[in-house]
N, C-alpha and C positions, 0 to 999 in steps of 0.2 A: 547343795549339800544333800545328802541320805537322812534318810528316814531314821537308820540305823543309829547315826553319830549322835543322837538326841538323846540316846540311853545311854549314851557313854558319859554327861557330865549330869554327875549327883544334882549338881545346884538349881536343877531345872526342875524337878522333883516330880518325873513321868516313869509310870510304871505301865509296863505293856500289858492288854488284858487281850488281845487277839489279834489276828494277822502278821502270826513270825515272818512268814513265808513274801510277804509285801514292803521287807523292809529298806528293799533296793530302791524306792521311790526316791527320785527325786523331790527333793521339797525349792520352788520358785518365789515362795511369797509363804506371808500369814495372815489369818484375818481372825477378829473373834466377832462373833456375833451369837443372838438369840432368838432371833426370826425366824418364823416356821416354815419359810420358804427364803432362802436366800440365794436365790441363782440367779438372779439380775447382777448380784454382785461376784461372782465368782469365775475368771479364766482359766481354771485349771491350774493344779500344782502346788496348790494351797496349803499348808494344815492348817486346821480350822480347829480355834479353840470357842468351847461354848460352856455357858454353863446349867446349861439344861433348863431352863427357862420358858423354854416353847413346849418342854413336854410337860401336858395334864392330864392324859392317858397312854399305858402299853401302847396304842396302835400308832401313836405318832411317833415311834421310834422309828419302825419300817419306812413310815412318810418322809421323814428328814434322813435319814441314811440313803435314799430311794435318790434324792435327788443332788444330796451330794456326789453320790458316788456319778451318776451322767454329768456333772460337771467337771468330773474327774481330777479332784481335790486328792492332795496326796495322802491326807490321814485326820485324823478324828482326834482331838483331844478334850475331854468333860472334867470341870474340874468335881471335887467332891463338896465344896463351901454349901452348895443350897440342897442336895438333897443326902447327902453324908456317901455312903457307897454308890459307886455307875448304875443304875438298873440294868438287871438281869435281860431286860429285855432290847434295852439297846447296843448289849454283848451281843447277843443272839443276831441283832440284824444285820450289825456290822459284818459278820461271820457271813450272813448268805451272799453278802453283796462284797466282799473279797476287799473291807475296807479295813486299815489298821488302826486298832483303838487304844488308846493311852488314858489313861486317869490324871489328875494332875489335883497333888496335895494340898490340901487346904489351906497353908500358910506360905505357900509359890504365888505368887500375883500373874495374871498374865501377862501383864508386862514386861518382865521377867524374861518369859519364854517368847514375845513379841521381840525385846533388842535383840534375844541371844540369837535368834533367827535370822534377822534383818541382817545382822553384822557379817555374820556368815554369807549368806547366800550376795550381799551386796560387795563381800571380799572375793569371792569366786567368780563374780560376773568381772569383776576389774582386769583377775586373771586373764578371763576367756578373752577380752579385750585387748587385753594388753599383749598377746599374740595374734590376734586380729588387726591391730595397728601395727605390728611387727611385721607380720605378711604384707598387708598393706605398703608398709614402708620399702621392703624388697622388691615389690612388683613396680615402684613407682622411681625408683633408682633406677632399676633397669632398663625403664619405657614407659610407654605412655598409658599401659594398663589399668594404674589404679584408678581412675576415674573420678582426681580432683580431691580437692579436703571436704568436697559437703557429702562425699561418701565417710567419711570418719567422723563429721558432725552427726551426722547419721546416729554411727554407731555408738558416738555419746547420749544421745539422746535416747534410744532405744533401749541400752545395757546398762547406762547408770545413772536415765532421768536427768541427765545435763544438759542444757540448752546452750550453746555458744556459737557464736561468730565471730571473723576474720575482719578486721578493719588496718584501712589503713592508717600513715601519721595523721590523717586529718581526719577519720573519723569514716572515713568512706568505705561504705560494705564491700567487702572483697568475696566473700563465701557463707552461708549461711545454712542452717539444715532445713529440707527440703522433706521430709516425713511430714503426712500430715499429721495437726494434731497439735507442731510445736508453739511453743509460744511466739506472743508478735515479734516481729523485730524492732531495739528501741528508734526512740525518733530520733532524729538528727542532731539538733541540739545532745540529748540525752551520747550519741555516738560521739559528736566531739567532744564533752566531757568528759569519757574515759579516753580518747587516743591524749588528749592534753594531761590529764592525771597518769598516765605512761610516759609520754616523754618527760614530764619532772619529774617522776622516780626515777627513770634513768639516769638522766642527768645529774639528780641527786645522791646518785652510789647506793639506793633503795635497793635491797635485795628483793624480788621477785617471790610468791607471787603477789601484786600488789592489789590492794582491797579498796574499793571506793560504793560509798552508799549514793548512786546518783541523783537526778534532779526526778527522776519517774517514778523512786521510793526503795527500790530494787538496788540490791549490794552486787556485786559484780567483783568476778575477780579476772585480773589482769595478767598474762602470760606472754613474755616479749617471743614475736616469731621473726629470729635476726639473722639476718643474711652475712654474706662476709666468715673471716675466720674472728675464731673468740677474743682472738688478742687485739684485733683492730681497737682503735680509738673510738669509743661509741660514739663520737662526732660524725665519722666518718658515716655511720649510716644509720644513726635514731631518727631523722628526720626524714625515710624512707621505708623503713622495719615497718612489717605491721605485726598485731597484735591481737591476739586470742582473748575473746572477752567472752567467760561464761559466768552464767546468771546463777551463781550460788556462793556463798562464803564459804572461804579456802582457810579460814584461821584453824578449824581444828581439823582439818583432812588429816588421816592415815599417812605416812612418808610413803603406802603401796599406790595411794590416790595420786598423788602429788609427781611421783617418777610417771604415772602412767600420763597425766596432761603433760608434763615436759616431752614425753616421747610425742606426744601428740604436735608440738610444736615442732620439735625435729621432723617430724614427718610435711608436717606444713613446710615450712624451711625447703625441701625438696622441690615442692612443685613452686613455690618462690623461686627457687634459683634456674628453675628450669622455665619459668616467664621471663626472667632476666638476658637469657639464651638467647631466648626467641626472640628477644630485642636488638640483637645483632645486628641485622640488616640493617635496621630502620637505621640505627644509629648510624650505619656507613654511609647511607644513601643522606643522613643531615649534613654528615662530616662533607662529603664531598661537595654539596650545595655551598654550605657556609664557604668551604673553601674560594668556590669559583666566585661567589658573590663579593667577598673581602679582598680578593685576586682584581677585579674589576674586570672578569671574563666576558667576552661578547654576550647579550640575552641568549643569543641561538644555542649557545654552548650549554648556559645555565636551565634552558628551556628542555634541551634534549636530558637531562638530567630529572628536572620535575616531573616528562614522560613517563621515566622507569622508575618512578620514585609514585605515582599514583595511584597502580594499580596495586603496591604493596599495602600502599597504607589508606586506599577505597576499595575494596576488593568487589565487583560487583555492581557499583554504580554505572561505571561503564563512560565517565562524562570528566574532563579536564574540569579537576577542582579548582576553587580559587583557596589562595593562603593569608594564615593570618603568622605574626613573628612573633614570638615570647622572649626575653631575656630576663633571666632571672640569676641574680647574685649571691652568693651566701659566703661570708664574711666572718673569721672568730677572733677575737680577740683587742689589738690596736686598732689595726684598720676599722674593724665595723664601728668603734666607738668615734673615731676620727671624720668616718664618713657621716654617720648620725651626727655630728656635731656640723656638717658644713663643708668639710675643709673637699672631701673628695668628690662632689657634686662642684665645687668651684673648679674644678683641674680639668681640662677639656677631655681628658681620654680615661678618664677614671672606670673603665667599664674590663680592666684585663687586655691590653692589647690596642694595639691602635685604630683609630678607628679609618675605615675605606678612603683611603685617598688624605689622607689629612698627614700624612709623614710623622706622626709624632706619637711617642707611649704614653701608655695609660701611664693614669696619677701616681702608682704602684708599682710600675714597670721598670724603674733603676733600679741597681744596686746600690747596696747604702754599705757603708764602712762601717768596723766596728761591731759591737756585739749589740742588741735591744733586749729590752725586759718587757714581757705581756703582762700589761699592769693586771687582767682580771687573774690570769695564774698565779703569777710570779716567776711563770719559767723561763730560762736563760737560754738564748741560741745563737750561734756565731755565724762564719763565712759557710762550717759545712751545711750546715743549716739551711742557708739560705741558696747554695747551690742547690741542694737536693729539690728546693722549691723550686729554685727556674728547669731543671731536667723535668720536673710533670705540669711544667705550664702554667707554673704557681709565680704571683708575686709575694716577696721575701717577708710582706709582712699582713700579708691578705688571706687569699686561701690557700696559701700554703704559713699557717699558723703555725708561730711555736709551738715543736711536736710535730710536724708534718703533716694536717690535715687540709688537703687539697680543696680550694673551694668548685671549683669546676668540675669534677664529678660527684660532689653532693647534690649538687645546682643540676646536674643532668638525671639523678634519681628520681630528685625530687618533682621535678619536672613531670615527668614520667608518672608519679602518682596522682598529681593534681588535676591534671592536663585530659582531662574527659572529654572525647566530643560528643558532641550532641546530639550527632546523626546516626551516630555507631550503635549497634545490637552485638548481642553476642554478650557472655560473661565478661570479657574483660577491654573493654571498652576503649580504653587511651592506649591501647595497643597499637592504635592507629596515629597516635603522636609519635613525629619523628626528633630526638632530641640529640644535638651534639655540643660540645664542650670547649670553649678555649678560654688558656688564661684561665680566669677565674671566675667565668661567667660561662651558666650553658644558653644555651638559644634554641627555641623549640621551633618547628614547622609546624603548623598545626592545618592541616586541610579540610576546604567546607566544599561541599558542592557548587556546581558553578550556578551563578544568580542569573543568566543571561549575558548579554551583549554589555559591554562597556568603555568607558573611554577608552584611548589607545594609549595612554600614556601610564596607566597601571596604577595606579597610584589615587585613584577614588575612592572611598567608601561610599559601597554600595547602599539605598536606602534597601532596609528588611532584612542587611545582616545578622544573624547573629553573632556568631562566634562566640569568641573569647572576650566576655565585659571584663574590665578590672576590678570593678566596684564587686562583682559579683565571686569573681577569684579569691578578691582579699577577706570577703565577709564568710567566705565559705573555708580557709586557710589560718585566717589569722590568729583567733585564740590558742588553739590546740601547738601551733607550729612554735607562737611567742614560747610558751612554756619550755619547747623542747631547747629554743635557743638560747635559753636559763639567761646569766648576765653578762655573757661572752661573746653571741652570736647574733647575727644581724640578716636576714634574709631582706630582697629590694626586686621587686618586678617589674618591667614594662611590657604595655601589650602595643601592639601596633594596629594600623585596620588594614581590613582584607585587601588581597588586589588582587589583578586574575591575570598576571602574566609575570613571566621572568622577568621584564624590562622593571615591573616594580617592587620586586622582592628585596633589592639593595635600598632603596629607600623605606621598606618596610623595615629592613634593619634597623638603620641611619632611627628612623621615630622611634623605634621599642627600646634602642641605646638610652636614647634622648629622655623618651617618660621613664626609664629605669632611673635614672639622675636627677630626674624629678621628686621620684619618690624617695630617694636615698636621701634630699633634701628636710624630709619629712621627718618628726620623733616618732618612735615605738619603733618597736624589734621587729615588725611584718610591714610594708607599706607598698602599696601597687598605685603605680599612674596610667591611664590611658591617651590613645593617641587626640584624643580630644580637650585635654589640658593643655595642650601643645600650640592652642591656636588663642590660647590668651595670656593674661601676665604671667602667669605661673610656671613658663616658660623661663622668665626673664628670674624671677629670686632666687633658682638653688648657685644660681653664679654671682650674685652679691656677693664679695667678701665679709667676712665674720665681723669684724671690726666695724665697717660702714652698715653693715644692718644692726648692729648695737645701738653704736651712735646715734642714726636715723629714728629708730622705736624712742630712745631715751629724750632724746629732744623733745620729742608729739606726745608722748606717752607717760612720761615720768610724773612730769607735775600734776596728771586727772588721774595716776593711778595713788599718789602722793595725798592729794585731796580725798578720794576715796577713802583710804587711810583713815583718815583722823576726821571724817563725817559722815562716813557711809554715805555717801550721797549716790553712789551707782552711775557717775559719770561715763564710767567705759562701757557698761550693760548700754548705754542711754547712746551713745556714739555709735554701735556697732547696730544697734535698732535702726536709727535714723539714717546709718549707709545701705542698711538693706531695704529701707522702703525709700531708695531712690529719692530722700528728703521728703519727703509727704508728710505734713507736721500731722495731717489726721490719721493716715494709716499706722503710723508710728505711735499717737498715743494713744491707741486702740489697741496697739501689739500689746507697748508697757502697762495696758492699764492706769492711764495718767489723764488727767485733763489739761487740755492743749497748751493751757497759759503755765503750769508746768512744767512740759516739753519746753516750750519755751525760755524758763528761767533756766532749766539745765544746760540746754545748747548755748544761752549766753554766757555762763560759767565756763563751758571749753573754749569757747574762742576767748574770753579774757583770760586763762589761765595760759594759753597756747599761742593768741595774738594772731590768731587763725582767725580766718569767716568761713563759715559752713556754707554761705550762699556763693561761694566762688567756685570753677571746676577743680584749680588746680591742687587748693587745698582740701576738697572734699579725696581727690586722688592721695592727696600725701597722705594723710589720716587713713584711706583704706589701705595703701600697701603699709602702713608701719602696724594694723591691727595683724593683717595676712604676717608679718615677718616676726612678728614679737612670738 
């Protein structure tokens, strides 16, 4: 704002005593103070209200005007409350040093003239902004010009003192600003607290922008950056969108503040869809693999393929990766409550498609007659319905949910967000995952460097890999991601382990299908299995049928949980102690805090309740699978 616009509202109560001629200043800020030296505090552009306070004599007028004026403060305002009229002599000094002086009325607070400033010059810089993100936004549509969104975090930061960053569904920094100076970025935890408090307002029909005080103390407000067209089914990509989280409360913003972060997201939006782009290759060079590997093509065939598929996605290592497989399922409505319940982890193909060699479709892969109702909607869908599902590779009642939302290209977004390697530099790092889609499951490639020399039959896990843990996928996934799949949606991952040749990439499938079914087995709305559960019982329960694992728990279980009941006695705490220390009646009542004689009378109360012995194998077996199934 001008110097000039300050005389034009009465209510500010300034009258000009000198420097007509200066009144084109810009004014950038205000400050009031009474210190006789205040240039440490001062960048230029100021008007500086004071109330003369530091003068005790004529000569310290010249002193303080002397030194305003080299900081080059826009103008001078003295109120009249402590000495009644401005002195003559700090008119005079203002005049030789070409600075504009105002008087300001005694019953004007400076406060007053501090909002009416702030407002202004903090409404003008929004302006200047919000053609600076409008240029910005054209150069970046065009080409590859604009130079990212942490040049527009930038200029939040700079122009209107906003701190924000890009996250993805799960919390993970996509973009941040890069000036020094800003504040930290939050922690982890703290970041999947807001990507989870975003996918349930979405989910929730929450209008935007949404407000959360986090776990670090800090209010934060949340702005969706969503890909796709607006009319899509936000199913189809909240569990992918990311999200503008800036460090201030949005409740009473200006509707000029609030359009200008919106455009800020549209502009993010841009370079999101133009990483989207760029994922095209990779994704063909998955499509093609999958293909040849589910085809049962020669290695040699599959091999010449991983070839051209290396350097895309190791650019620079220069060295035949080994791979790790992902398969990851996302599920809305019947199906996911069906499969959480059991029934589709029992059905040999339950993964979208048949599996390599085995001639038969997934648990979801027929047509069904007649019309179904999605008990979490209510929504009604018939034969067209379900055509539409099998034309995009959807089963009729999986991910292709009533309403039409596909699970196999959620499941390859989401892929694509999660899916970090670990060896990758560069901004945007999973760029180097290649993910493709079938049916209703995608399946990720994910490439590590090669570990050396290894069996020939492909199919080892090598010691020192890392890759892709599960344990560490799901912990880093799971809260944020449950939230966005509110009470409808089910997401299920298997990982497989490395191998370092085409000959063992179909078996890599074959295991990451296999713990994907494992974990589907499993309750909660996120659940990951590794290829290393595979090689014990847990292999054998998600295919118990539902009925016989009832029945089995109820037998072992019913009457000590029955007892429990009606005498607290902690029989099943006391059971599940004593299987995990391998029956060691001392380690055991050192766990429970009990004395051994005890441990004792407890353990004789389950085998008389149950007609078990705990010192037999078979029964100590039946007792731990009916704790594992219950």
């Amino acid at each position: 704002m001008r110097l000039r616009a300050l005389l034009e509202n009465d209510t500010l109560g300034l009258r000009l005593l000198g420097g007509e001629d200066e009144l084109d200043r810009t004014v950038r800020g205000v400050m009031t103070t009474d210190l006789r030296d205040p240039s440490r505090y001062l960048s230029g552009g100021e008007l500086v209200l004071t109330g003369l306070a530091w003068r005790r004599e004529p000569e310290d007028s010249e002193r303080f005007v002397r030194i305003l004026a080299a900081a080059g403060v826009a103008g001078l305002a003295a109120g009249e409350a402590e000495l009644g009229a401005v002195p003559e002599d700090l008119v005079l000094a203002c005049g030789r040093h070409r600075l504009p002086l105002f008087s300001v009325v005694e019953d004007v607070a400076f406060a007053t003239i501090t909002e009416h400033v702030v407002r202004q010059v903090s409404g003008e810089r929004a302006g200047d902004l919000a053609a600076v993100v409008d240029r910005h936004r054209r150069l970046m549509t065009s080409g590859p010009a604009g130079g990212g969104p942490e040049v527009v975090l930038d200029l939040l930061r700079s122009d209107l003192d906003l701190t924000a960053w890009v996250l993805s569904a799960t919390g993970r920094r996509i973009a941040g600003p890069t000036a020094t100076g800003s504040a930290a970025e939050p922690p982890a935890a703290v970041r999947a607290q807001l990507a989870g408090e975003q996918l349930a307002a979405r989910r929730g029909g929450r209008r935007g922008p949404h407000r959360l005080t986090a776990a670090d103390g800090m209010t934060y407000s949340l702005f969706t950056v969503r890909s796709g067209d607006p009319g899509d089914d936000v199913r189809e990509t909240v569990l992918s969108d990311w999200v503008l989280a800036v460090g201030a409360d949005a409740d009473e913003w200006p509707e000029e503040r609030l359009d200008l972060l919106y455009g800020v997201t549209q502009l993010i939006a841009v370079e999101r869809d133009r990483r989207n782009a760029s994922r095209t290759v990779r994704r063909r060079l998955a499509q093609e693999v999958l293909e040849l590997v589910q085809s049962g093509a020669p290695p040699a065939e599959i091999a010449a393929r991983l070839r051209v598929a290396a350097p895309v996605l190791l650019p620079g290592l220069g060295t035949a990766p080994h791979w790790q497989v992902v398969v990851a399922r996302v599920e809305w409505g019947a199906t996911a409550e069906r499969e959480r319940a059991g029934d589709g982890g029992a059905r040999g193909g339950g993964d979208g498609g048949a599996l390599p060699g085995s001639g038969r479709k997934g648990a979801d892969g027929g047509a069904r007659e007649g019309a179904a109702r999605d008990g979490a909607t209510g929504a009604t869908w018939d034969g067209s319905a379900r055509d539409r599902g099998a034309r995009e590779g959807s089963s009729p009642d999986g991910g292709g949910v009533p309403g039409g939302v596909p699970g196999g290209p959620v499941a390859q977004s989401l892929l694509e967000e999660i899916l970090v390697d670990p060896y990758a530099t560069g901004p945007e790092p999973s760029d180097r995952i290649a993910v493709a889609h079938t049916g209703d499951e995608a399946v990720a490639l994910v490439p590590l460097p090669a570990l050396g020399d290894g069996p020939s039959d492909g199919a080892t896990d090598h010691p020192g890999t890392e890759g892709v843990q599960a344990d560490a996928l799901l912990a880093a996934v799971r809260e944020p991601l449950a939230r966005g799949l509110a009470g409808d949606g089910r997401l299920t991952l298997g990982v497989s382990a490395a191998v370092h040749s085409a000959d063992g990439l179909r078996g890599a499938l074959e295991e990451a299908r296999h713990a994907r079914r494992v974990a589907a087995a499993r309750p909660g709305r996120v659940c990951a299995a590794g290829h290393q559960e595979l090689a014990s019982h847990v292999l054998l329960l998600p295919f118990v049928p539902d009925d016989v694992r009832r029945a089995f728990t109820a037998r072992l279980l019913d009457p000590l949980r029955e007892y429990d009941r009606r005498h607290r006695a902690e029989l099943i705490p006391t059971l599940e102690a004593f299987l995990d220390c391998d029956g060691s009646w001392t380690r055991c009542a050192a766990r429970l805090h009990l004395h051994v004689n005890t441990l004792r009378y407890r353990v004789g109360r389950i085998e008389q309740l149950t007609g078990r012995e705990l010192s037999r194998l078979e029964d100590k077996l039946d007792f731990f699978l009916a704790l594992r199934m219950s």
